[in-house]
N, C-alpha and C positions, 0 to 999 in steps of 0.2 A: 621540371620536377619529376623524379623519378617515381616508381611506384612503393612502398612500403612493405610489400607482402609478396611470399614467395609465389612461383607459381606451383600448378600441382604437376604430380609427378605422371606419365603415360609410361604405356603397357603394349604391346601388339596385339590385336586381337586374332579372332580366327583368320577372318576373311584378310591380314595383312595388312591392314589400314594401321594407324599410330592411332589411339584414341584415349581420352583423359581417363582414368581409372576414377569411376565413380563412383565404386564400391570403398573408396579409400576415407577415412572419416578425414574430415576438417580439421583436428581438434588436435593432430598431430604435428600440423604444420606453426612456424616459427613468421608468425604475422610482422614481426619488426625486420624480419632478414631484407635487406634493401634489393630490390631485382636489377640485375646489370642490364644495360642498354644492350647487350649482347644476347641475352638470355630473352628479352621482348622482343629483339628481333629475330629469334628464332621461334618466337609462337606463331604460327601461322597461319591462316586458311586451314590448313590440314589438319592441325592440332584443335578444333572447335568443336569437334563433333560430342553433343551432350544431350540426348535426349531427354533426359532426367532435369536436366535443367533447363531447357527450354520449354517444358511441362511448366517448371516453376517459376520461369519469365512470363509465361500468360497468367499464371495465378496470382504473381503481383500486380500486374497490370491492371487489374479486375479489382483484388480486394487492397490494394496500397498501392494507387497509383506516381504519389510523391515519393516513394520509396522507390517506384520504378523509377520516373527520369532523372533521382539521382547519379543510380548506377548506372543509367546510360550516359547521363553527362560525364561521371567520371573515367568511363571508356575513353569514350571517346578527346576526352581532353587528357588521356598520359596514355593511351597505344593508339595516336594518331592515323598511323600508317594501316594498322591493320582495320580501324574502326572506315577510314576510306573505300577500303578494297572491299569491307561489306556495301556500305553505301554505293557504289557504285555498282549496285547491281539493279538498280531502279530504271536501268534502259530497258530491261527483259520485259516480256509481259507478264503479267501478274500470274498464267499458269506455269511459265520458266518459273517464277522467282521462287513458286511455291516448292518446285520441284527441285531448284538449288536451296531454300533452306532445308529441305529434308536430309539431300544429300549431307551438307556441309554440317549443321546443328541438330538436325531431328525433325521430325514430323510435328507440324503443328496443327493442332487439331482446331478444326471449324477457320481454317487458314482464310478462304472464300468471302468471309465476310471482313476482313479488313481491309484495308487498302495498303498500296506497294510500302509507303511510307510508315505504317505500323507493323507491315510486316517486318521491316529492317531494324526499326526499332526493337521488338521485341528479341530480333537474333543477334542485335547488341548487347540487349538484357542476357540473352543465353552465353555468349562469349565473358562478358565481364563475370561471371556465375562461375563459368569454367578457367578461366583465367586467375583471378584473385581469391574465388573462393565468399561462399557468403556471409558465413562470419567474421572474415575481417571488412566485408563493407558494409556490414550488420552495425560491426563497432564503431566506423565511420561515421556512418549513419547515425547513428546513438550521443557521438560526441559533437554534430554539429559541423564537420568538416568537410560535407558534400553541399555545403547548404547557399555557398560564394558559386560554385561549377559555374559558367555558362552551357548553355545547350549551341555550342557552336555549330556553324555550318559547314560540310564537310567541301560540298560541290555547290556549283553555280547555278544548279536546278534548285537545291534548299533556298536559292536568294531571289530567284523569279517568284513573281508573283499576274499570274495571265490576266486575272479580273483587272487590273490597274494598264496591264499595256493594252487590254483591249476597250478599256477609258479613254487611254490616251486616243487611240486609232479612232475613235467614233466621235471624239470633241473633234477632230482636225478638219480645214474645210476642205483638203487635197481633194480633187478629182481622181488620183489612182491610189487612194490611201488602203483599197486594198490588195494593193502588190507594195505595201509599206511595212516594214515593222517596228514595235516600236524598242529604241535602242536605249541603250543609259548611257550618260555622259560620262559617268565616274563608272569604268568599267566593274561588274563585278568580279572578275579574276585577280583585280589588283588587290580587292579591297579582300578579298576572300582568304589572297595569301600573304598578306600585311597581314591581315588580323592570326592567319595561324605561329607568324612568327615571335606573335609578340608573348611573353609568360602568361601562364595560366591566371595568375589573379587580373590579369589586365585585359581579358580579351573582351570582345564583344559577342553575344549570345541572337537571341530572333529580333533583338532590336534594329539588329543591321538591316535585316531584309526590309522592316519597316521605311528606315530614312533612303535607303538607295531606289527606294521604287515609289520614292514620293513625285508629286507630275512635275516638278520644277525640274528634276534626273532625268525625264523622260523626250524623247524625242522619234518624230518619224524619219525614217531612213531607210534608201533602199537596199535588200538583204546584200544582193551581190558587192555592193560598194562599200557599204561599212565591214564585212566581213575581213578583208584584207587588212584594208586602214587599223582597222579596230585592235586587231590581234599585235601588230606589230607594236603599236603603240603599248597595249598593254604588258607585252615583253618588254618595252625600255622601262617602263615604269617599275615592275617589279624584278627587275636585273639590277638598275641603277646602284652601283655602288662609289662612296667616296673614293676621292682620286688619291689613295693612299701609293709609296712608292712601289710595294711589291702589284696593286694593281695593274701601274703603268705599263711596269715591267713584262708582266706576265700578257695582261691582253688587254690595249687600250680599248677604247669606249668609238663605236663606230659614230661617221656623223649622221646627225637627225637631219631629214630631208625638210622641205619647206613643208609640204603637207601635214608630215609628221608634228612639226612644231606649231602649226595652226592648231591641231587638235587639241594638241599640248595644252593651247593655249585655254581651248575652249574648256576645259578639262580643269582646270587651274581658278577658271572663274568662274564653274558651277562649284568647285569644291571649299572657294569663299564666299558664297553666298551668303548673304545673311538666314537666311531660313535654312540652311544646312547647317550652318556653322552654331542654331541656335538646338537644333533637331541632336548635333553630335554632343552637344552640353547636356541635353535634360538626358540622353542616352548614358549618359559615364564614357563615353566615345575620346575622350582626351586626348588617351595617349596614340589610337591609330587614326587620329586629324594629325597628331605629330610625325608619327610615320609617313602619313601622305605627303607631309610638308619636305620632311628628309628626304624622301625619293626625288621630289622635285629638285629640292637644291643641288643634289647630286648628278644631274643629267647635264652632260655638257652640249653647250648652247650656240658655242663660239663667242660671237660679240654682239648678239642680238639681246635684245631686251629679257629682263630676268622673266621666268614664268610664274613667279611664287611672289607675291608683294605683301611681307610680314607685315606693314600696315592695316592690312585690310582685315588680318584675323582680330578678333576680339578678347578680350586683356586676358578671358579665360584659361583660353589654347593659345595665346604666345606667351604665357609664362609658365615654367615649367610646370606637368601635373602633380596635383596631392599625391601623396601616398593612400592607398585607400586600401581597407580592409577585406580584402576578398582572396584571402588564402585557404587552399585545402588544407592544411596543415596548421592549424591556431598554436597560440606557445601554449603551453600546456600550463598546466593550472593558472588558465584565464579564463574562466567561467564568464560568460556574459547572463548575467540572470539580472531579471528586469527588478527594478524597485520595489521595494518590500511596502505594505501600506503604512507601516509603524512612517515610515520616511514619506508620506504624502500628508499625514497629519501632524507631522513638524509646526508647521506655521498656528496652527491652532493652541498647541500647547504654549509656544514661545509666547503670544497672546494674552495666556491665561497669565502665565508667569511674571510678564509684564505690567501687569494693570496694576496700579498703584491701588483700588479699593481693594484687593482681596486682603484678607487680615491672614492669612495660610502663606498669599508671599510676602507679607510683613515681618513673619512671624520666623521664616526662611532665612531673608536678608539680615534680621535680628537677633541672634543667640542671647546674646545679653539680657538676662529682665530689665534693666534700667533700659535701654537700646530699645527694646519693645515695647516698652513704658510711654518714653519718648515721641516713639513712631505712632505709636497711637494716637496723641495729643496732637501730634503736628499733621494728620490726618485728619482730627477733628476741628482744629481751628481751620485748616484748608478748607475742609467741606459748610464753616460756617463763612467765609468769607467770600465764596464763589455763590452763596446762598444771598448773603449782601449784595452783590455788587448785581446777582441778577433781578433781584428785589427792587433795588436802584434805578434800575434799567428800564425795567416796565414801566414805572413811573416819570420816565422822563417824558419831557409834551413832544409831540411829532411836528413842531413847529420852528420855523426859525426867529421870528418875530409877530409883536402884536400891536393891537391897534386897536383905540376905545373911540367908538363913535357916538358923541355923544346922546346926536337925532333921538335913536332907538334903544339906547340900551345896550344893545348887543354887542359882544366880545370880539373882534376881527382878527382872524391870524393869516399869517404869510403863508402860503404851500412852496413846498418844494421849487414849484417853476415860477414862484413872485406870486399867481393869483391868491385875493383875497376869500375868505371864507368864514363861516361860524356853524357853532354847532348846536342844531336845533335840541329840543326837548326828547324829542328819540334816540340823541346820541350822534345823528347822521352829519357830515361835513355838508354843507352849503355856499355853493357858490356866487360871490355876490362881482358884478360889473364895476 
């Protein structure tokens, strides 16, 4: 999905540098013009420089912060590339980072008390400001069309989570668990770039990092040996492509070594788990369970046992996914506004309207005076004969038979369950042997 609004136009400044002209109003700019793939990928690093707007990325941050992770969601989900190459500067230490956003976006002031991850946040904020411009993601905003974004992961550091592998590490009973680390089963690089591959309304957002670092993914392992193993394997998995003919042609599919295919293996039955498979449901996780399942079937095996057993997924995710509503871009005049109260007091009216005593819907159903003449009388003989019969009723005895003894006098009836009884001077049922 491409982006909707032009970019701004740059200027050179003194010092030589290219930098956005921020003196240029917004207002002039043509928000529908569609930007070329060409034109995004010539925004660059170099082109970011705004210190005017990264003033005003910490000021929404502060007083609108759902305004903020819009705009950063929507960065970074349509200029993928560039929104990367900011994130990836979270290896520096937090006085480098401070010192490349100055360079790069501007000076942020009271920079010291964030952390590296809010700091990149906010120079997202500044790029998407300088990039699209803030009235048209004002409009965005406004219409409801940032509101699907996920907040995706760019790197494998957003997917770690330390608190849970240093769970893992302290349940385990290893003797050298700490020279262990703790690894995941379902690598995250696979899942990281499966999930970037897939469109925007289908991705998955901070839920990922949730399910991939649950303890059942987790495992100890020593660094040196899974390092090797690990990477290779997550290159077959995210290389794998169908055995189309121009593939063959061009570069068959090397073979998978035994080790390789053990992991495969292992890899394949954490990623059917029941508790993943139930974790990837409540998530909206559908369509990249489907991805994972395609990668697998695509990896050639030879003649060894399949690694993928579509039995074991659940009816969910083996039958194709819903369509679900999570596009930046709504059709337009389709307002979703939520139910009016006139429509929650429906039932009540229909109620009134229906009641046979009201003489207003008598009077309604009836135009005719003879007609409501009519309706009248056969309302009143209705209400005297439902008056009868419950008249009737009260008066019936609660017995089913009787019985005259003559000894004493006394009246004997049958109860319900056969016992005999009579009823004294108080009125009260007496049970007699």
């Amino acid at each position: 999905m491409g982006s909707k609004h032009s970019r701004l136009s740059h200027q050179h400044s003194p010092d030589g540098k290219t930098r956005p002209d921020a003196s240029k109003p917004h207002d002039k700019r043509e928000p529908e013009a569609e930007i070329s793939e060409e034109a995004r990928a010539e925004f660059t690093v170099d082109d970011i420089y705004s210190p005017e707007n990264t003033r005003r990325a910490l000021i929404l941050r502060s007083s609108d912060h759902d305004r903020f992770c819009k705009y950063r969601n929507y960065f970074k989900n349509h200029h993928m590339s560039l929104a990367r190459e900011v994130g990836r500067k979270t290896s520096k230490s937090k006085a480098e980072l401070l010192r490349w956003v100055e360079d790069a976006v501007g000076p942020l002031e009271s920079g010291s008390m964030f952390t590296k991850d809010e700091i990149l946040e906010i120079a997202m904020v500044s790029v998407a400001l300088t990039e699209y411009g803030e009235s048209s993601l004002a409009k965005m905003y406004n219409r409801g069309e940032l509101d699907a974004l996920p907040n995706i992961p760019l790197h494998t550091h957003n997917l770690r989570m330390p608190a849970k592998q240093q769970a893992c590490r302290d349940g385990s009973d290893a003797v050298n668990k700490d020279k262990l680390e703790a690894a995941h089963y379902i690598g995250l690089e696979v899942m990281l770039r499966l999930n970037e591959r897939l469109p925007v309304e289908q991705r998955m957002g901070e839920e990922l990092r949730e399910i991939l670092n649950h303890p059942s993914n987790l495992r100890l392992m020593l660094a040196t040996s899974n390092q090797i193993l690990h990477k290779k394997v997550d290159a077959l998995l995210i290389n794998a492509k169908s055995a189309s003919l121009s593939d063959v042609e061009s570069k068959p599919q090397r073979k998978i070594s035994a080790k390789e295919y053990d992991r495969l293996v292992q890899i394949a039955k954490h990623a059917q788990d029941q508790g993943f498979q139930d974790a990837m449901i409540a998530a909206n996780g559908h369509y990249l369970y489907r991805s994972l399942r395609e990668q697998f079937n695509c990896l050639d095996i030879g003649a060894r046992p399949p690694l993928w057993d579509v039995e074991k997924d659940k009816n969910e995710l083996r039958r194709p996914p819903r369509s679900r509503y999570r596009s930046p871009s709504p059709v337009p005049h389709q307002l979703r506004t939520p139910p009016s109260p006139e429509k929650k007091r429906d039932p009540e009216r229909r109620m009134v309207q229906n009641s046979s005593s009201s003489p207003r819907a008598s009077e309604k159903k009836h135009r005719n005076p003879f007609s409501r003449l009519a309706s009248k009388i056969f309302h009143s003989h209705s209400k005297k004969k439902h008056a009868a019969a419950a008249r009737s009723a009260s008066t019936v005895p609660d017995y089913v038979d009787s019985d005259q003894d003559d000894n004493d006098g006394r009246e004997l009836h049958v109860g319900p369950r056969g016992g005999k009884y009579y009823v004294n001077e108080a009125g009260k049922k007496v049970y007699v042997k």
